[in-house]
VMD Tcl script that draws the C-alpha trace (Angstrom):
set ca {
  {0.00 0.00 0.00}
  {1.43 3.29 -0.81}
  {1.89 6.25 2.28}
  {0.15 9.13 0.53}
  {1.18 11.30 3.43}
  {5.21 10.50 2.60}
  {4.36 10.45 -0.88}
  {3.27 14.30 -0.77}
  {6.26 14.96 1.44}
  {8.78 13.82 -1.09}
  {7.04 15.50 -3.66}
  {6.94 18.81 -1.74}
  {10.52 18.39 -1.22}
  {11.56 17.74 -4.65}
  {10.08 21.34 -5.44}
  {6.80 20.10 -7.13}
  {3.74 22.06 -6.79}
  {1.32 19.50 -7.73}
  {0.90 15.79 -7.85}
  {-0.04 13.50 -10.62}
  {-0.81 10.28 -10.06}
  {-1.54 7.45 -13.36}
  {-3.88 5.80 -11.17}
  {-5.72 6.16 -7.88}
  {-3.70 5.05 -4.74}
  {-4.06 1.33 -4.39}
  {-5.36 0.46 -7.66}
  {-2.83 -1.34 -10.00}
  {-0.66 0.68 -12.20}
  {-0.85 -1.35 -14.99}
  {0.06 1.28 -18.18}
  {1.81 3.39 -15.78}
  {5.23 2.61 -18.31}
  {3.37 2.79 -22.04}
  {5.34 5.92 -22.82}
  {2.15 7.47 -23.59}
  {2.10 10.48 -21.37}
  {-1.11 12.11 -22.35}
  {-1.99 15.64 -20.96}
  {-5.23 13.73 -19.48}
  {-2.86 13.23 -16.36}
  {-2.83 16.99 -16.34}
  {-4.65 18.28 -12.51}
  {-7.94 19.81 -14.59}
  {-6.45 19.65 -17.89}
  {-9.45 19.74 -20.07}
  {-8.18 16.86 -22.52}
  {-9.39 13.09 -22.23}
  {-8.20 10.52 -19.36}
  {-6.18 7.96 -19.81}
  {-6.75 5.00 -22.42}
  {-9.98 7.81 -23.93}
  {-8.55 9.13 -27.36}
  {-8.72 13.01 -27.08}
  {-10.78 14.61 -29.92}
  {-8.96 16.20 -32.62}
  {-10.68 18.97 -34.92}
  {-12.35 18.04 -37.91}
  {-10.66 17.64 -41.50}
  {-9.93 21.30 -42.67}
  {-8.51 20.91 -46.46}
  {-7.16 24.21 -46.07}
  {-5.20 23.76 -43.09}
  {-6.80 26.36 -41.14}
  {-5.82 26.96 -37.27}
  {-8.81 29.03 -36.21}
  {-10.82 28.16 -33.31}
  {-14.26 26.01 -33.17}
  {-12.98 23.25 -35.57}
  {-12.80 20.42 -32.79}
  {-15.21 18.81 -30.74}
  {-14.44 19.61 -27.12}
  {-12.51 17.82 -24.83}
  {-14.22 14.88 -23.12}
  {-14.77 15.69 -18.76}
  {-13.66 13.00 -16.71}
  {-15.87 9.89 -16.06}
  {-18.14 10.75 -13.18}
  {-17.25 14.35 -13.94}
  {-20.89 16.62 -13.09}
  {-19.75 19.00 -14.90}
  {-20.11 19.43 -18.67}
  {-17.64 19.41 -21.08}
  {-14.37 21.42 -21.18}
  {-12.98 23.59 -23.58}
  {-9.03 24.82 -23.86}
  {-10.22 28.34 -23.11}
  {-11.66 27.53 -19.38}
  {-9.23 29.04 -16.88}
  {-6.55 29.69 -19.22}
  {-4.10 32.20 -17.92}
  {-3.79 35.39 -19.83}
  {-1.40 36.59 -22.08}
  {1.94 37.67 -20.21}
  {2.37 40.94 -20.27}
  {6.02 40.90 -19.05}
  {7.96 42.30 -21.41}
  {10.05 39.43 -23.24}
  {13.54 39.35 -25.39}
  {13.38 40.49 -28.93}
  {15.71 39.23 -31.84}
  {15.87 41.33 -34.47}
  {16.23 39.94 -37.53}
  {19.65 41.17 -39.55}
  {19.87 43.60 -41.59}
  {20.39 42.46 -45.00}
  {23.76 44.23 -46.25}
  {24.59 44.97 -49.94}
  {27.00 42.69 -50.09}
  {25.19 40.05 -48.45}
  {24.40 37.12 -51.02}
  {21.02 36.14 -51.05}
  {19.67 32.75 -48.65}
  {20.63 29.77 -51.94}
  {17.08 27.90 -50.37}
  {13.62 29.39 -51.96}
  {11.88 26.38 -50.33}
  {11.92 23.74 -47.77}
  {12.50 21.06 -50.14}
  {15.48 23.05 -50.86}
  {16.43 23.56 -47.24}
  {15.82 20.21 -46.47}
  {18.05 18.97 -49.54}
  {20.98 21.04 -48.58}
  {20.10 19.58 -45.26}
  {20.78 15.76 -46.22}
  {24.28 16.46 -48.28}
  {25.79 18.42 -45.47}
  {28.89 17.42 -43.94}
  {29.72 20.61 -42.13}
  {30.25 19.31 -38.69}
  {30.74 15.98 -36.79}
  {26.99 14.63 -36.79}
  {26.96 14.32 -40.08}
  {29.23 11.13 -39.30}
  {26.89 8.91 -37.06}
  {23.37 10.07 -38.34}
  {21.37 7.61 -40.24}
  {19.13 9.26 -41.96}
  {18.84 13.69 -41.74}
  {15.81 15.38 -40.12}
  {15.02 19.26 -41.23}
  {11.47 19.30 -40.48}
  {7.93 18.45 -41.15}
  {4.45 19.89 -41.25}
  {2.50 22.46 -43.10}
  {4.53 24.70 -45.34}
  {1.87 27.68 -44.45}
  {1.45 26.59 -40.99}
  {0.39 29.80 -38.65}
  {1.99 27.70 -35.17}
  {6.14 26.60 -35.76}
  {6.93 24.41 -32.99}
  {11.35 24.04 -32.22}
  {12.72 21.19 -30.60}
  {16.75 20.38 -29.77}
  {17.57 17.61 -32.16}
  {16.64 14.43 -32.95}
  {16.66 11.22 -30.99}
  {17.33 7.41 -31.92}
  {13.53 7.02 -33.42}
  {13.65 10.33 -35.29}
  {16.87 9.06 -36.92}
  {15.97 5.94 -37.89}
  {13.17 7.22 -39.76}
  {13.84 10.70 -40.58}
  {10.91 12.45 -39.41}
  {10.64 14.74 -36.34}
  {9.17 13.65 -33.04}
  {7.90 10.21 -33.69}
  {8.83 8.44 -30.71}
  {7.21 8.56 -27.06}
  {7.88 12.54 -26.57}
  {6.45 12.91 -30.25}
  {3.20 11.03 -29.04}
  {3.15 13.95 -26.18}
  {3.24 16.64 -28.28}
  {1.03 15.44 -30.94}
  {-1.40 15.55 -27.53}
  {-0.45 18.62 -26.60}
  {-1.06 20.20 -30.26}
  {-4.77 18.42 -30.28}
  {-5.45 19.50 -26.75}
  {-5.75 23.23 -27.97}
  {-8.02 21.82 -31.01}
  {-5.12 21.86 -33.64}
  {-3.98 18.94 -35.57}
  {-0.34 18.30 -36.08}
  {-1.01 18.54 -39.89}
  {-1.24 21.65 -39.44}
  {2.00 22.90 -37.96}
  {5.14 23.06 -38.75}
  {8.12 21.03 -36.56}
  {11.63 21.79 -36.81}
  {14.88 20.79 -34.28}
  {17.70 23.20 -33.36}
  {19.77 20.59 -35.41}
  {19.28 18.20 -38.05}
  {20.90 15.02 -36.77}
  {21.29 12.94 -33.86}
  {23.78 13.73 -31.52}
  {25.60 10.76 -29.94}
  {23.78 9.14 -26.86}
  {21.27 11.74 -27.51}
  {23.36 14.52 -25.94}
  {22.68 17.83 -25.75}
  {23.67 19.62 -28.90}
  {27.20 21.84 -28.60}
  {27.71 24.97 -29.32}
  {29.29 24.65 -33.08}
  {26.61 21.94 -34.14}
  {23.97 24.25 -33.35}
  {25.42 27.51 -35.29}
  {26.43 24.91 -38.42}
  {22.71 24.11 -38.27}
  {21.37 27.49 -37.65}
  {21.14 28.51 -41.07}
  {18.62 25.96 -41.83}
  {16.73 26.45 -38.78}
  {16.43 30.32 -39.90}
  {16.05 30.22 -43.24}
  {13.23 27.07 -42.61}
  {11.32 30.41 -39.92}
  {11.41 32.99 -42.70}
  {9.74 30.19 -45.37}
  {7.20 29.08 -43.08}
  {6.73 32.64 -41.48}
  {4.27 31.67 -38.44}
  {2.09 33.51 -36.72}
  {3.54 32.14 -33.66}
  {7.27 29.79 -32.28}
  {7.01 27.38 -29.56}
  {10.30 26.49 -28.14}
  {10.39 23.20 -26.21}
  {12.94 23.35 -23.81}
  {15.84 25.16 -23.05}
  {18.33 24.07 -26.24}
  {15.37 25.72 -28.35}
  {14.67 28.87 -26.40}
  {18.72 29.59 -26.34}
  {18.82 29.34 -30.01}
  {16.19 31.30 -30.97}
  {16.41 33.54 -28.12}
  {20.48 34.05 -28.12}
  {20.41 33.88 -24.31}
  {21.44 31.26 -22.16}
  {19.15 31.38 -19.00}
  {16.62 28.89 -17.58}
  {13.42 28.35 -18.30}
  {11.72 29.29 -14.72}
  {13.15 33.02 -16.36}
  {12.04 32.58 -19.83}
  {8.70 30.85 -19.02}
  {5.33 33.09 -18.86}
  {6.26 35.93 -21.31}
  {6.26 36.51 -24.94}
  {9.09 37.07 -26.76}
  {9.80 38.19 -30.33}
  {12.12 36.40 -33.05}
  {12.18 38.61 -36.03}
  {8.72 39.91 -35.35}
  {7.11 36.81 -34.50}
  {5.82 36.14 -30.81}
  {7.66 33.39 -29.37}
  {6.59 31.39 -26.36}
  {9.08 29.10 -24.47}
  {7.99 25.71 -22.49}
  {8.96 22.86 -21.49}
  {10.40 19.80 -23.86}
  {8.00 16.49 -24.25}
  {10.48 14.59 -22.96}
  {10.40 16.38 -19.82}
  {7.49 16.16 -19.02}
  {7.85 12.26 -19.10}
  {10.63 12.37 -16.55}
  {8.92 15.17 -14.31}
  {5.01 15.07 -14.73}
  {4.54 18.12 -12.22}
  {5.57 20.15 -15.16}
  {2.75 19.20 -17.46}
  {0.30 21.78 -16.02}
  {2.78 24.38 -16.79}
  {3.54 23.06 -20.27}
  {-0.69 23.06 -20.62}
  {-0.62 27.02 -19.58}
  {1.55 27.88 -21.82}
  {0.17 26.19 -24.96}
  {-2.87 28.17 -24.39}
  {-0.49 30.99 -24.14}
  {0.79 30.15 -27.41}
  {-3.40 29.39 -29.25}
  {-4.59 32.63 -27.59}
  {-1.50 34.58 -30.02}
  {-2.47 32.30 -32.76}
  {-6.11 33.44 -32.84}
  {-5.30 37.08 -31.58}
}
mol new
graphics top color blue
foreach p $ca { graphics top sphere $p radius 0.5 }
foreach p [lrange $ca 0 end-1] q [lrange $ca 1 end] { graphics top cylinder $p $q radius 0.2 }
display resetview
């Protein structure tokens, strides 16, 4: 049987403000390790519970983000109350002024950017050999999603599952945030993922320094294409690349920044989140953050 009471304790002590739990004390905890994560463990998130698929918005051929196209999320079972939608309790938009990058001034001596699309990015992506990734990556990963998408998510870089098959957050943490995107009735159709860089880094390290500025160009050049309405970093490797700042993300959280005109909001990484559950709640603020810009 498990001691709530030292339970909460540790919890309190580990600097979590909430607790999560996959399953009611005493009661089996059977799925507690199928790498699902859904926001449903979220205290009042307003998505479905486990095991209960979370509605996504209808088909939309022209890829629109604007609100009303999805069903609201389902209450839990026993739940008195009716259904919820993204919008109930969701904090406002920060007003705390946030960093801006500016985007360069173009000199006249500055060639052009070689890539007029992101088949061409993402070609220039696969033959480059510019720094030491390029040597243990199986297959390259610039990016997927809609080319006019108004909401550009950012990740770090790709792990052993994104490698394998070339495609951006596929594997557990890419289940989360395809939940995350539907929880604010969005489909991950229609958005835009990108990484900070292209390949895998060994052991699925953090990226250094050099490997992110050799990839930078891409990442930039893949913003300016796409031109969102509104960036999502996830996690700190993201938010210092865009942002050009190296702090944490307790002091970039809950504020809107700017990258080259274009509001940025910072959160936490899907992978995170399955390591540290406490931090989904946070992660669920500030997507709404982020859909409240988007329809703004």
């Amino acid at each position: 049987m498990v001691d709530a009471r030292k339970y909460l304790e540790l919890q309190k002590a580990l600097g979590g403000n909430e607790v999560i739990l996959s399953a009611p004390l005493g009661e089996s905890s059977r799925g507690r390790d199928s790498g699902r994560g859904d926001l449903g463990e979220i205290a009042s998130g307003p998505v479905a519970p486990r095991n209960d698929p979370i509605p996504t918005a209808p088909r939309n051929d022209g890829g629109s983000l604007r609100g009303g196209e999805a069903a609201e999320a389902v209450s839990p079972p026993g739940s008195k109350k009716g259904p919820k939608h993204w919008t109930d309790d969701a904090p406002p938009i920060p007003t705390a002024h946030g960093i801006q990058v500016e985007r360069k001034e173009s000199g006249l001596l500055e060639a052009p950017s070689p890539w007029n699309s992101l088949d061409e990015v993402a070609a220039a992506i696969a033959s480059c050999t510019k720094c030491f990734l390029c040597e243990g990556r199986t297959k390259t990963v610039p990016g997927e999603g809609n080319p006019s998408a108004r909401l550009m998510f950012v990740g770090e870089g790709p792990g052993q599952t994104e490698d394998e098959t070339g495609r951006p957050f596929v594997g557990r943490a890419g289940e989360l945030l395809t939940q995350i995107i539907e929880s604010v009735e969005l489909r991950r159709e229609q958005v835009f993922i990108a990484n900070a860089v292209k390949c895998r880094p060994p052991q699925n390290r953090k990226p250094l320094p050099d490997e992110i500025a050799t990839c930078r160009p891409y990442l930039d050049r893949q913003i300016d294409l796409v031109a969102p309405k509104v960036l999502v970093a996830l996690g700190a490797t993201a938010a210092e690349t865009l942002l050009k700042v190296k702090r944490s993300l307790a002091d970039l959280r809950e504020r809107v920044h700017s990258f080259h005109g274009i509001p940025l909001v910072v959160t936490y990484h899907p992978a995170a989140l399955l390591r540290n559950p406490n931090w989904k709640k946070p992660t669920w603020d500030d997507i709404r953050i982020a859909r409240q810009l988007l329809d703004r």
